[in-house]
FIVEX-884782 format. One record per residue: residue in one letter; x, y, z of N, C-alpha, C, O, CB in turn; residue number from 1. Coordinates in Angstrom, 2 decimals, padded with zeros to 5 digits. Glycine has a CB too. Layout:
aa, n_u, n_v, n_w, ca_u, ca_v, ca_w, c_u, c_v, c_w, o_u, o_v, o_w, cb_u, cb_v, cb_w, i
A, X, Y, Z, X, Y, Z, X, Y, Z, X, Y, Z, X, Y, Z, NUM;
...
//
This chain:
aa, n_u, n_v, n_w, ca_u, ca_v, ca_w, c_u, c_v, c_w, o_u, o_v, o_w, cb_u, cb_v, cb_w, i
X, 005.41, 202.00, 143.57, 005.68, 203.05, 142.61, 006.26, 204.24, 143.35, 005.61, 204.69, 144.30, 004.40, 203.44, 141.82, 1;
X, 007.19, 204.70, 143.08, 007.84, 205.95, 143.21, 006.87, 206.95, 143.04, 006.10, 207.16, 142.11, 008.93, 206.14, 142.29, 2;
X, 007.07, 207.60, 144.22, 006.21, 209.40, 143.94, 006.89, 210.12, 143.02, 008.12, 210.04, 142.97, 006.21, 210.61, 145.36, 3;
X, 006.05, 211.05, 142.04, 006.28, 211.93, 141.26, 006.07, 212.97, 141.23, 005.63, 213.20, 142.36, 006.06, 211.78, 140.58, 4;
X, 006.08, 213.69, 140.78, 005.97, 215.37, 140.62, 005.17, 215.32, 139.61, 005.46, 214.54, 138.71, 007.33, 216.33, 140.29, 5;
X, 003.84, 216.21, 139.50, 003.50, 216.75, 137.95, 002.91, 217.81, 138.17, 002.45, 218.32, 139.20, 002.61, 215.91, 136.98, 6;
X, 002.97, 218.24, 136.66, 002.81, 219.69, 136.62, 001.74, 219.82, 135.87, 001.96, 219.59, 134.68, 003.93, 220.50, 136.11, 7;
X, 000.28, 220.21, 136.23, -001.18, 220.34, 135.15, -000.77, 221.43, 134.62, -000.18, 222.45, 134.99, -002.87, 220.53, 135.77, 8;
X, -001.59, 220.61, 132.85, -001.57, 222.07, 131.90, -002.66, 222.94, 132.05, -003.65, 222.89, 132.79, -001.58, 221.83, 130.33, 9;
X, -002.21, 223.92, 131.03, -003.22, 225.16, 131.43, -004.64, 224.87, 131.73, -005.23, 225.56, 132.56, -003.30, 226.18, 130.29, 10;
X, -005.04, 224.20, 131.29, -006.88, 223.56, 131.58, -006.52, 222.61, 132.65, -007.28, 221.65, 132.75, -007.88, 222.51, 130.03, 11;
X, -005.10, 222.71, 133.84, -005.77, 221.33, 135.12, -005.78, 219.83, 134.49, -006.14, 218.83, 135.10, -007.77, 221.61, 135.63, 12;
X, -005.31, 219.86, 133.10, -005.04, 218.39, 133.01, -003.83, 217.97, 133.57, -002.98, 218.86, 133.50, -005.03, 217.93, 131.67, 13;
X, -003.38, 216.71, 134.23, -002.45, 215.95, 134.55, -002.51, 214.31, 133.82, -003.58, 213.76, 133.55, -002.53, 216.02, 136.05, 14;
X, -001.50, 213.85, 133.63, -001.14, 212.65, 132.59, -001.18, 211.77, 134.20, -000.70, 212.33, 135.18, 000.74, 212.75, 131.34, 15;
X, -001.86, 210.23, 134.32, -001.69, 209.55, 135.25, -000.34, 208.44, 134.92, -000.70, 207.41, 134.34, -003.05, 209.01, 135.53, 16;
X, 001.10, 208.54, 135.21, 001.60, 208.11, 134.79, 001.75, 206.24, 134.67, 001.29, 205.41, 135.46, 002.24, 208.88, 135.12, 17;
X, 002.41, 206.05, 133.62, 001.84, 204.87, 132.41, 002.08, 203.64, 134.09, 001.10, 202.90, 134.26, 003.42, 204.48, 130.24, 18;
X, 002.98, 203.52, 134.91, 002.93, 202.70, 135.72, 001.85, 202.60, 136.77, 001.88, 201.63, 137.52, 003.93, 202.77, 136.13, 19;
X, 000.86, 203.54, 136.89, 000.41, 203.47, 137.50, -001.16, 202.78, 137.04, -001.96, 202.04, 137.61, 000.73, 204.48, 137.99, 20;
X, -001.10, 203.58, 135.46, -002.10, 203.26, 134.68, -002.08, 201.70, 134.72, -003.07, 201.20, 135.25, -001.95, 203.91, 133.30, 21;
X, -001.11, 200.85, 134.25, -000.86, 199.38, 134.46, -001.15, 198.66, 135.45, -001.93, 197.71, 135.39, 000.20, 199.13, 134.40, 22;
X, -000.57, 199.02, 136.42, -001.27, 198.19, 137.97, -002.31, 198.76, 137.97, -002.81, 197.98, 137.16, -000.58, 198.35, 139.58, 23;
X, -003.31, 199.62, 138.22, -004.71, 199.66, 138.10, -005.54, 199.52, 137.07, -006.69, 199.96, 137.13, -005.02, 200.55, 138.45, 24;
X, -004.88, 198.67, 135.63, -005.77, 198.76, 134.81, -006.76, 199.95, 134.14, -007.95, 199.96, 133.82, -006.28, 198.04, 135.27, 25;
X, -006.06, 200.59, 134.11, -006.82, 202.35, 133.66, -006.80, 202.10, 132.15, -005.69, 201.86, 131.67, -005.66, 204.17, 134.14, 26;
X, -008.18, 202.12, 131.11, -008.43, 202.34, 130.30, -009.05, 203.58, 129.69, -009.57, 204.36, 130.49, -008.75, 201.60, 130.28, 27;
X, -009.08, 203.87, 128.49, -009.69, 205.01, 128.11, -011.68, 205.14, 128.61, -012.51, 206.05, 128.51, -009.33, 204.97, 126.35, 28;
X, -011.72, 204.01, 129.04, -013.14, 203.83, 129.50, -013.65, 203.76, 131.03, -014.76, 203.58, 131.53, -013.53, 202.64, 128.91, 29;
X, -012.24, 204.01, 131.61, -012.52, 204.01, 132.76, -013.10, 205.01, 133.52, -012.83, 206.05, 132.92, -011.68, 203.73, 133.16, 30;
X, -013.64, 205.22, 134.35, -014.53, 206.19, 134.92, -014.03, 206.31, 136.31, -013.76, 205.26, 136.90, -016.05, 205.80, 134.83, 31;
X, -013.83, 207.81, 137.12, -013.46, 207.96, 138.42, -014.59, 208.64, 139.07, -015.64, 208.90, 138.48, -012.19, 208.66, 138.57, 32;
X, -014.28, 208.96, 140.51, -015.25, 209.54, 141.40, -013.78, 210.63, 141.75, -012.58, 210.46, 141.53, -016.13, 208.31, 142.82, 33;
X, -014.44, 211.65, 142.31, -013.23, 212.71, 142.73, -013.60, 213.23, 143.76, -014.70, 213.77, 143.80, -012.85, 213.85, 141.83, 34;
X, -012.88, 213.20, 144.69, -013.42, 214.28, 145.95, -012.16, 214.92, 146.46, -011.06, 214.37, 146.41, -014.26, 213.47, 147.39, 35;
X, -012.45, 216.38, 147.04, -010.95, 217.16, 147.58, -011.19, 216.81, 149.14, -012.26, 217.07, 149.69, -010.81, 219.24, 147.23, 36;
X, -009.79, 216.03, 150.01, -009.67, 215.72, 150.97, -008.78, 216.47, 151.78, -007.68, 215.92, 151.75, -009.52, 214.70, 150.85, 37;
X, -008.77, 217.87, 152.78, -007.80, 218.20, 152.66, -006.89, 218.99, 151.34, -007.21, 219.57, 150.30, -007.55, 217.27, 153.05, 38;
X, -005.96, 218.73, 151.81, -005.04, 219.65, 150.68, -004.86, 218.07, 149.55, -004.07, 217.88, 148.63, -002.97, 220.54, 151.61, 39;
X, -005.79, 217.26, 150.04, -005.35, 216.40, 148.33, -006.60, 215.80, 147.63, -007.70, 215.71, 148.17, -004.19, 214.80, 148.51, 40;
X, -006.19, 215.28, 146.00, -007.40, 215.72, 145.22, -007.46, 213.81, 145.04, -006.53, 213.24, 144.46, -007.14, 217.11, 143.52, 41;
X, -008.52, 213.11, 145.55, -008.48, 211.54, 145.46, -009.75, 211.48, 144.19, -010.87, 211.92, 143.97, -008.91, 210.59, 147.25, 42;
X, -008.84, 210.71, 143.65, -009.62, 210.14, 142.21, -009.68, 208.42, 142.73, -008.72, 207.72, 143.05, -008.42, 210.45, 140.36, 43;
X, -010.87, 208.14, 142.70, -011.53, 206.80, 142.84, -011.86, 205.82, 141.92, -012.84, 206.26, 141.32, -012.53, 206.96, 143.30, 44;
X, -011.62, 204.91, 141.55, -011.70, 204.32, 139.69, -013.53, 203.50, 140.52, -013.76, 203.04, 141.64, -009.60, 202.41, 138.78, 45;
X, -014.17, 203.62, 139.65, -015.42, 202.85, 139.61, -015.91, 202.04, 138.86, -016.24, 202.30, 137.71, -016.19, 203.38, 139.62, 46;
X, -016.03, 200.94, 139.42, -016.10, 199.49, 138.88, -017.05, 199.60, 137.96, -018.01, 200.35, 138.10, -016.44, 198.36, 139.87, 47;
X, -016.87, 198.88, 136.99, -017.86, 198.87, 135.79, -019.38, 198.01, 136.49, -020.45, 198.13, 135.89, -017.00, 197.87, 134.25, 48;
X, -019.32, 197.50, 137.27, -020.55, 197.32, 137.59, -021.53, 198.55, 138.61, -022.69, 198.83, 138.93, -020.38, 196.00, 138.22, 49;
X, -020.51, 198.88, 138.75, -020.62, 200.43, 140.27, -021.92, 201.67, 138.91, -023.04, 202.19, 138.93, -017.65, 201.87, 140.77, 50;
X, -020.85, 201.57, 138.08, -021.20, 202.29, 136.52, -022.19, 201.53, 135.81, -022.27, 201.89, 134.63, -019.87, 202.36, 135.46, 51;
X, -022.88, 200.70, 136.10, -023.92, 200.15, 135.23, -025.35, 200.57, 136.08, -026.34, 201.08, 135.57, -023.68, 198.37, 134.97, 52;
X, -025.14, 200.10, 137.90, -025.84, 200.66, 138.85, -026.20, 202.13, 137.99, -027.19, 202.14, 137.26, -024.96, 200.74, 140.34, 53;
X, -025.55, 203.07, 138.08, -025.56, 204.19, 138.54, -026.51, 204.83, 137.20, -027.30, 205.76, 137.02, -024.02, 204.74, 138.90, 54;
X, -025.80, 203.53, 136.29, -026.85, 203.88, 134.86, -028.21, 203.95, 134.93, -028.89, 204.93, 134.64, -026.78, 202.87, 133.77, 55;
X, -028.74, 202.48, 135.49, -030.31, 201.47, 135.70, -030.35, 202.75, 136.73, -031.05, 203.55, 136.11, -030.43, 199.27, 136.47, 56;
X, -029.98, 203.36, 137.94, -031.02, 204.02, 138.86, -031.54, 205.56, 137.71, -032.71, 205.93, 137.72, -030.06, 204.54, 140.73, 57;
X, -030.73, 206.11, 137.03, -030.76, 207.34, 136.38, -032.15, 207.03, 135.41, -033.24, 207.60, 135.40, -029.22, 207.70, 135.54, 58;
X, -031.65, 205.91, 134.60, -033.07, 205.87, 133.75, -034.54, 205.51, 134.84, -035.63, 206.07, 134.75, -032.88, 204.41, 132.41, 59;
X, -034.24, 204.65, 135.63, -035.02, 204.84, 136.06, -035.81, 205.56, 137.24, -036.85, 205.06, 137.68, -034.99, 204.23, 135.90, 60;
X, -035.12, 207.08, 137.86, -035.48, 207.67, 137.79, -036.31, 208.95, 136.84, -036.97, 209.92, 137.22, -034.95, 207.47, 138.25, 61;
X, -035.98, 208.52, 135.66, -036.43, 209.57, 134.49, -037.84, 208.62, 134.04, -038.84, 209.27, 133.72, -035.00, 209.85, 132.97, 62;
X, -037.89, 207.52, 134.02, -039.00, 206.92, 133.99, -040.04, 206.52, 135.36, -041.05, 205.83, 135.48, -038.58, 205.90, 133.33, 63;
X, -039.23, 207.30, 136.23, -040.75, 206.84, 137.20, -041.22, 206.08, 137.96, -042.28, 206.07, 138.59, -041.58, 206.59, 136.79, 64;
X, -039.81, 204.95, 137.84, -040.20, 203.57, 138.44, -039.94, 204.14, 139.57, -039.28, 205.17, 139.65, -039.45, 202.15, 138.09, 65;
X, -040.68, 203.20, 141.11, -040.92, 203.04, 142.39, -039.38, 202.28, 142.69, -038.57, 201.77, 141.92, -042.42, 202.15, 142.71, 66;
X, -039.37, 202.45, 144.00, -038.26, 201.44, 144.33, -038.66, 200.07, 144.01, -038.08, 199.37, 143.18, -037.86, 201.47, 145.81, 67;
X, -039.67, 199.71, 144.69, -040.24, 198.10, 144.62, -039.95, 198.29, 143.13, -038.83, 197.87, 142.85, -042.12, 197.59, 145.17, 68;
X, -040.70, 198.86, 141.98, -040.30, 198.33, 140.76, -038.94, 198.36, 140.07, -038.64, 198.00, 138.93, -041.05, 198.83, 140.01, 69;
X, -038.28, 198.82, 140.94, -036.85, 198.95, 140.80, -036.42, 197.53, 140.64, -035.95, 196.83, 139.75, -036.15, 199.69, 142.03, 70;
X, -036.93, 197.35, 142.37, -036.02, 195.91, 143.11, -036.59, 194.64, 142.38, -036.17, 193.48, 142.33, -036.35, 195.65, 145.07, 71;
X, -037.59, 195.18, 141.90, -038.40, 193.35, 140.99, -037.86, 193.60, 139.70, -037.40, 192.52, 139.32, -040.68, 193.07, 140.72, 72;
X, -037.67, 194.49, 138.80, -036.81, 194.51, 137.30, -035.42, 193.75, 138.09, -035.09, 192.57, 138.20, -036.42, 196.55, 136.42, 73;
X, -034.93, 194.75, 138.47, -033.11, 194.24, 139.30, -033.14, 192.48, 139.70, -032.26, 191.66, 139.45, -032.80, 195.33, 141.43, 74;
X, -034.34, 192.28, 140.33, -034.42, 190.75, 140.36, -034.28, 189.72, 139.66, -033.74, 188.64, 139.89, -035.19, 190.47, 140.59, 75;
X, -035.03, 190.31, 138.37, -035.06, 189.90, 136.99, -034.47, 189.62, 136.03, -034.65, 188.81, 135.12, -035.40, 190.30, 136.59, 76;
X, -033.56, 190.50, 136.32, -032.11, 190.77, 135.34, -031.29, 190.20, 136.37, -030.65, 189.32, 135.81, -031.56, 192.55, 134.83, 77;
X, -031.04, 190.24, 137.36, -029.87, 189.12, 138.34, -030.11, 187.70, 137.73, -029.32, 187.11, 136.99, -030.29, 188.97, 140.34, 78;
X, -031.35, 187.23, 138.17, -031.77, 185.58, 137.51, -031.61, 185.14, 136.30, -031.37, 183.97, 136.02, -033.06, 185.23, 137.53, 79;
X, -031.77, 186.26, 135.35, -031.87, 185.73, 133.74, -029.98, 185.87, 133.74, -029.43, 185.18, 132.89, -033.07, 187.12, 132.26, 80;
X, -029.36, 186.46, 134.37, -027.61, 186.44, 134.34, -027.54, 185.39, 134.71, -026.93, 184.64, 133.95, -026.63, 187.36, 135.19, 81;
X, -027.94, 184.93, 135.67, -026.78, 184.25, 136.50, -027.40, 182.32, 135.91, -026.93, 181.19, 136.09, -026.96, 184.82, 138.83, 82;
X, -028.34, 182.72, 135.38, -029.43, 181.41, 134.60, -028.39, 181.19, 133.49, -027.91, 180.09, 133.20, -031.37, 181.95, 133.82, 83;
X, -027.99, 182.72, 132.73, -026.83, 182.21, 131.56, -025.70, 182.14, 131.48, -025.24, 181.80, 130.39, -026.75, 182.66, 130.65, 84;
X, -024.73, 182.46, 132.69, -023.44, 182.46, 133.19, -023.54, 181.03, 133.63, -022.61, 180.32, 133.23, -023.07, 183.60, 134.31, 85;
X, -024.31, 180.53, 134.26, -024.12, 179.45, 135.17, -024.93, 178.46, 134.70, -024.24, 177.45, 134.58, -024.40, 179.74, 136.55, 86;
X, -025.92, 178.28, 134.40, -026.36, 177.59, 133.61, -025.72, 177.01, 132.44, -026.01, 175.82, 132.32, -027.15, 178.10, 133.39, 87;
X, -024.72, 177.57, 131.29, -024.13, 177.45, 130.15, -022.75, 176.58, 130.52, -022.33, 175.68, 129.80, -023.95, 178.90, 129.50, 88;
X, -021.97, 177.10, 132.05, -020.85, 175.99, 132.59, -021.39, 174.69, 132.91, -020.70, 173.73, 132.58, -020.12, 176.43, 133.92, 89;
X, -022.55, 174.46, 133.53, -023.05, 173.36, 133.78, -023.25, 172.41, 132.46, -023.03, 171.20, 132.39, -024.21, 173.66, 134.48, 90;
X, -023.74, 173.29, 131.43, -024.25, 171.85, 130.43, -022.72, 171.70, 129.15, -022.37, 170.92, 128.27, -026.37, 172.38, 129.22, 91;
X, -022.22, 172.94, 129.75, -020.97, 172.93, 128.80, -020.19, 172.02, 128.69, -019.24, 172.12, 127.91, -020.19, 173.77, 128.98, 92;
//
């Protein structure tokens, strides 16, 4: 992709242009990380699983859970996935 020029509107918005949006798959649901590096501003796209993490630690910090009860729920929910992802090709 060709470098561009843009110009943010008055509120610092900038449009990510549509080619770029395409090869990275940028949806209206997509979620970034941002950090200023230097004189430049890196937007990071975060994987929808990166974003589900980040969900499960939040609640369960607001509820209290321990790490260990972290890592044995997280256990729990890995096995019962991967029991119905993989399990369901097998008898399919």
């Amino acid at each position: 992709m060709a470098k561009k020029l843009l110009r943010p509107t008055e509120r610092g918005q900038i449009t990510i242009p549509k080619e770029a949006r395409e090869k990275l798959r940028i949806t209206p649901e997509s979620r970034f990380k941002v950090s200023v590096s230097g004189n430049k501003i890196v937007y990071e796209l975060i994987s929808p699983l990166e974003l589900a993490v980040r969900e499960i630690q939040a609640e369960a910090k607001a509820k209290g859970y321990s790490k260990k009860d972290l890592e044995n729920e997280l256990e729990q929910v890995r096995k019962k996935l991967f029991e119905e992802l993989y399990n369901d090709e097998n008898n399919g």
